[in-house]
C-alpha positions as CSV (number, residue, x, y, z in Angstrom):
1,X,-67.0,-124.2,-74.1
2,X,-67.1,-127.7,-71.7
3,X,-63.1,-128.1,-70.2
4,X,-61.8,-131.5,-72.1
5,X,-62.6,-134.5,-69.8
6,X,-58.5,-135.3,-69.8
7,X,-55.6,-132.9,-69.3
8,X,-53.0,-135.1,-71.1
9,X,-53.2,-138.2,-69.5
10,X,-51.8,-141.8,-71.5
11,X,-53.7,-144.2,-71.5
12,X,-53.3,-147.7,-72.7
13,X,-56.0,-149.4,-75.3
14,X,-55.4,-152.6,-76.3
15,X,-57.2,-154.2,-79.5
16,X,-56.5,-150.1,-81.0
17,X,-56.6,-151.3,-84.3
18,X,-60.0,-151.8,-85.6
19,X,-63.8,-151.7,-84.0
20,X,-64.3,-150.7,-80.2
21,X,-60.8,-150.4,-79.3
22,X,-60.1,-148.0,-82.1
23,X,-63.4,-145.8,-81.2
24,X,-62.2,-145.8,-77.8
25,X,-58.8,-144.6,-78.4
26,X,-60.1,-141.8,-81.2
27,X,-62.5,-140.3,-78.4
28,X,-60.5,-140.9,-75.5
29,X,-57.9,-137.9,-77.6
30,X,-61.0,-136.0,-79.1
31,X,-61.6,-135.3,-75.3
32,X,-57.5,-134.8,-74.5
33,X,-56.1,-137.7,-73.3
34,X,-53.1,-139.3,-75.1
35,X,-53.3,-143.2,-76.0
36,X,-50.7,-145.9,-76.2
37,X,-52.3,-147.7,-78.9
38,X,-51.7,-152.1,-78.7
39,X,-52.4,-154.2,-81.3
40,X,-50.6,-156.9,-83.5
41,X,-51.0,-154.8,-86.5
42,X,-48.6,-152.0,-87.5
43,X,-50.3,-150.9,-90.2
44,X,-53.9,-150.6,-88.7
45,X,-52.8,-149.1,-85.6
46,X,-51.2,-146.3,-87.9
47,X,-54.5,-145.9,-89.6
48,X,-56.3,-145.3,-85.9
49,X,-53.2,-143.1,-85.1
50,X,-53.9,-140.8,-88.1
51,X,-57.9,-141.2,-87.1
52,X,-56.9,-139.5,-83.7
53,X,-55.2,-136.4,-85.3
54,X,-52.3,-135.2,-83.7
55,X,-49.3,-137.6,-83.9
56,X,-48.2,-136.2,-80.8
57,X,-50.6,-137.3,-79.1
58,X,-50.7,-141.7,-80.2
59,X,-48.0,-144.0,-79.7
60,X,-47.6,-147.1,-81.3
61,X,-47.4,-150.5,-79.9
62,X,-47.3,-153.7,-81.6
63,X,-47.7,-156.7,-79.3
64,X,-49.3,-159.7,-79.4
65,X,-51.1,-160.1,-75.9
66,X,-51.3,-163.9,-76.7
67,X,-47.4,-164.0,-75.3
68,X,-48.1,-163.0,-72.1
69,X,-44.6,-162.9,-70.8
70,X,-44.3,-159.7,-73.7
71,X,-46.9,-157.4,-72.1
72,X,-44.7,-156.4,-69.0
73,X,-41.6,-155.3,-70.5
74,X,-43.5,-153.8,-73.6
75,X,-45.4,-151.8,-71.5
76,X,-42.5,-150.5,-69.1
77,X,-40.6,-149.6,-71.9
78,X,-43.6,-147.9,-74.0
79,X,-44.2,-145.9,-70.3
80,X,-40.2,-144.5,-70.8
81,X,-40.7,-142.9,-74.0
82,X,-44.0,-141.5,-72.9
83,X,-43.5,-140.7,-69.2
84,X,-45.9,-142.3,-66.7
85,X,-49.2,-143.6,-67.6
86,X,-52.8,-143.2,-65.8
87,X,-55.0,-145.5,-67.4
88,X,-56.0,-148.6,-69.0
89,X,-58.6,-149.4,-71.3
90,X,-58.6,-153.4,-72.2
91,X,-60.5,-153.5,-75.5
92,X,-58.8,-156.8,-77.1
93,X,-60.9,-159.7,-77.3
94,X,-61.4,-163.4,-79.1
95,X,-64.8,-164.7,-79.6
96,X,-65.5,-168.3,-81.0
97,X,-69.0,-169.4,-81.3
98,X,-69.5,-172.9,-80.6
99,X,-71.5,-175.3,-79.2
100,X,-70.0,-177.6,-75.9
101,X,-68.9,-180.5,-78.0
102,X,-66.6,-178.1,-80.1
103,X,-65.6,-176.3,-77.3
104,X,-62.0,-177.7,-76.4
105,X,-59.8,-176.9,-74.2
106,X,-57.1,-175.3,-76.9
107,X,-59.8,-173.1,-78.5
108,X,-60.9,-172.1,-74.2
109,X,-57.4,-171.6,-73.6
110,X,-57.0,-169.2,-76.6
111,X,-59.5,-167.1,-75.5
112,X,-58.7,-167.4,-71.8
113,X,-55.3,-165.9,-73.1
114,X,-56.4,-162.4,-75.1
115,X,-59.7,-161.6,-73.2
116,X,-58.7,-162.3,-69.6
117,X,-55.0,-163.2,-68.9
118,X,-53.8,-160.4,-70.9
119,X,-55.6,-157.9,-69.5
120,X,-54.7,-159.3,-66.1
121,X,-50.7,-158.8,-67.8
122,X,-51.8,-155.3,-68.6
123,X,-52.8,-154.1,-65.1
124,X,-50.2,-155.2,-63.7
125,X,-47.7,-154.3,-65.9
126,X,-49.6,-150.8,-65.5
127,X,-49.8,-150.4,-61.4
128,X,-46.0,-150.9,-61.4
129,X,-44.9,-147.8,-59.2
130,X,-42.2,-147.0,-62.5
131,X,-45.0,-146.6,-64.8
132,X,-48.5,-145.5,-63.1
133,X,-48.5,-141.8,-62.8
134,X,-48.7,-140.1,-58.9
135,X,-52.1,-139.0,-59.0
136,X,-53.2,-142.7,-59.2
137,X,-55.1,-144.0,-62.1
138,X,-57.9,-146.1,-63.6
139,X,-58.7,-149.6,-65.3
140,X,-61.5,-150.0,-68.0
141,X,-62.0,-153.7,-68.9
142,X,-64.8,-154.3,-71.8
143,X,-66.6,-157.2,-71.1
144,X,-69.9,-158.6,-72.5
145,X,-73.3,-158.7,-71.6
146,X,-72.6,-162.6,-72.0
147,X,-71.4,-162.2,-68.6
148,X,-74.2,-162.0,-67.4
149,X,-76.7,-163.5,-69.8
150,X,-76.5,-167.1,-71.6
151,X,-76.5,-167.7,-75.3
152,X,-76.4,-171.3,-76.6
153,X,-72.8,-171.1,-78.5
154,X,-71.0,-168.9,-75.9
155,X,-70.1,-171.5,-73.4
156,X,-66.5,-170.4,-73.5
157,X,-66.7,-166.8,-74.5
158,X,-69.0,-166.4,-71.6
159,X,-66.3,-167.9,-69.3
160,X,-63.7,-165.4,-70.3
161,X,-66.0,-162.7,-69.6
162,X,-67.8,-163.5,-66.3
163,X,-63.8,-164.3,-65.4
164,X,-63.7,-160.2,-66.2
165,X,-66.5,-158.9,-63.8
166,X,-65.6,-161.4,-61.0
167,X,-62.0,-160.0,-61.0
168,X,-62.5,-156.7,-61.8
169,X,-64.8,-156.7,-58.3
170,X,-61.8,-157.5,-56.5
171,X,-58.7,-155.9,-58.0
172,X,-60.8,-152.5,-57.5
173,X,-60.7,-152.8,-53.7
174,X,-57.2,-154.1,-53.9
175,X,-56.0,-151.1,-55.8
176,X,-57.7,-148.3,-53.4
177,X,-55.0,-147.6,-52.0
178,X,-53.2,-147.0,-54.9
179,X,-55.9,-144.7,-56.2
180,X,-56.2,-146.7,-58.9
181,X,-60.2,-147.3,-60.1
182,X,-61.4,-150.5,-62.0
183,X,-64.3,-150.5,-63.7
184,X,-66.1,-152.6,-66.2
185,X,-68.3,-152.5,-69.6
186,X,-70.4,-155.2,-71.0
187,X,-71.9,-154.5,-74.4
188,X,-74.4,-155.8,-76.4
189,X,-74.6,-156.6,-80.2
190,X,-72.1,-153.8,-81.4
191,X,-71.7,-153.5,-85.3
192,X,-67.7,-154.3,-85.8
193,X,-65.6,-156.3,-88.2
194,X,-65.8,-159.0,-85.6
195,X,-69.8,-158.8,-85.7
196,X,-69.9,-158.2,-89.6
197,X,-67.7,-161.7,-90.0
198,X,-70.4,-163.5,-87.7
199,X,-73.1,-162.1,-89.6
200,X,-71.7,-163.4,-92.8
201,X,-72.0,-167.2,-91.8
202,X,-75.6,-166.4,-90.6
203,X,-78.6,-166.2,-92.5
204,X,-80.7,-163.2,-92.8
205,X,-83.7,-164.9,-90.3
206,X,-81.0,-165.5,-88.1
207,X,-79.0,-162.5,-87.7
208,X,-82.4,-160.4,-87.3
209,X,-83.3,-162.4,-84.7
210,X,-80.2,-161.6,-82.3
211,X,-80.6,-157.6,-83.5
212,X,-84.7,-158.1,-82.3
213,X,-83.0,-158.9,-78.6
214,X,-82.0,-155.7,-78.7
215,X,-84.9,-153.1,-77.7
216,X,-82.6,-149.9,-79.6
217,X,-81.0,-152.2,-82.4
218,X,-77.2,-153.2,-82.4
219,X,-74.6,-150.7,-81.2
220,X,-72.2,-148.7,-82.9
221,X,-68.7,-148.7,-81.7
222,X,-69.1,-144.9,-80.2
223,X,-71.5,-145.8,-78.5
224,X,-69.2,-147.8,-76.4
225,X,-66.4,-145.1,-76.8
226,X,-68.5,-142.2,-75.0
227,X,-69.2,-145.1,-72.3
228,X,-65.5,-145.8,-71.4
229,X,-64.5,-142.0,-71.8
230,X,-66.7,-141.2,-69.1
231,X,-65.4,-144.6,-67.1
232,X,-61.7,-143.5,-67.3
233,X,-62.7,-139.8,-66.9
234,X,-60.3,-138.4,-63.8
235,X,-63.5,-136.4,-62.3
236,X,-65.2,-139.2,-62.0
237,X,-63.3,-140.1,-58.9
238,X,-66.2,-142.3,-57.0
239,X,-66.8,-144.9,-59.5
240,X,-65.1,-147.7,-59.2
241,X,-66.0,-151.8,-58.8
242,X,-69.0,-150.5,-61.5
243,X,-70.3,-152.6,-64.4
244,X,-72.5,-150.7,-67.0
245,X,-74.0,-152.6,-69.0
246,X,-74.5,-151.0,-72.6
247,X,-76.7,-153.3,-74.8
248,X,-79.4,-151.1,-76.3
249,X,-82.3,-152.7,-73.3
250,X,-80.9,-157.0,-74.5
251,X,-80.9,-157.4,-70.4
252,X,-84.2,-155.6,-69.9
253,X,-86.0,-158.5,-71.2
């Protein structure tokens, strides 16, 4: 039988209650890690609490990363009723398509907040010597292959993003010597109730068009579990400043 990947660690996921960040927290406990699970919804985290199995093993954490002067004290405070905490998976996201001329700055802004600024709030509140755990620990961020690709439509999504993998380059050699890894994973097309409401104001033509980009089809939200598993995996002690792109071949092309 394989030894579990984890040996009890916590590990925070925000965005826990619904598509990648619930996937992510459910395997991260399959393979024996314990998650902190951050959303705004009560009742949708409890459903990806009972998904995980073991009460014991989920705690729940409303917050609404959009108040960013929340996250710290939320987090130290989540870290006393579950002891120190090793990792961090950042899973929350906004994503507004729209074209340049629609793209104001309260809509860039809003974004900016959840997918980058928070997650900026997180780490920190996380590498706090109170609340990281001895042995060190490790940062996920999920990011987007629109980091690295343009899309008409994603001018400020794409922002947020590339903000991600520019920063995550640099807070990974800034938290060596806390023996702290930061890593990074930019998906493709992944099937979740985000992508299912943006499919719904497409047409048919349209929406197989952006699955055709991608050589294997869309992604399932797994997929990208097994991915940041293996990211946040304490063996995997030499990986850190990496961005794995998980897209089904979109940036082959």
């Amino acid at each position: 039988m394989t030894a579990s990947a984890f040996s009890n660690e916590w590990i925070l996921i925000s965005g826990a209650s619904s598509g990648i960040g619930r996937a992510i927290a459910v395997e991260l406990v399959r393979q024996g890690a314990r998650a902190v699970l951050i959303g705004r919804r009560q009742e949708e985290l409890e459903k990806t609490a009972v998904q995980c199995g073991d009460p014991t093993r989920t705690h729940v954490l409303v917050l609404d990363l959009a108040q960013s002067d929340q996250i710290a004290p939320a987090i130290a405070e989540a870290a006393k009723r579950t002891g120190r905490i090793y990792g961090l998976c950042h899973s929350a996201g906004l994503v507004q398509t729209l074209p340049l001329q629609a793209m104001k700055p309260d809509r860039l802004r809003a974004m900016m907040e959840v997918n980058f600024v928070a997650g900026l709030e997180l780490a920190r509140a996380l590498t706090r010597r109170d609340v990281l755990a001895d042995e060190g620990g490790s940062i996920l961020w999920i990011a987007s292959i629109y980091a690295h690709v343009g899309a008409p439509g994603q001018v400020g999504y794409a922002a947020t993003k590339g903000a991600i993998t520019s920063a995550v380059r640099s807070m990974a050699l800034e938290l060596v010597p806390r023996k702290v890894r930061v890593n990074v994973l930019s998906p493709g097309l992944v099937k979740t109730p985000m992508t299912d409401a943006a499919h719904s104001r497409m047409s048919a033509e349209q929406w197989a068009r952006i699955e055709a980009l991608h050589p294997l089809g869309a992604g399932h939200p797994e997929d990208i579990a097994r991915a940041a598993a293996f990211m946040l995996d304490p063996r995997n002690r030499w990986i850190t400043g990496a961005d794995l792109a998980i897209d089904g071949g979109y940036t082959l092309q």
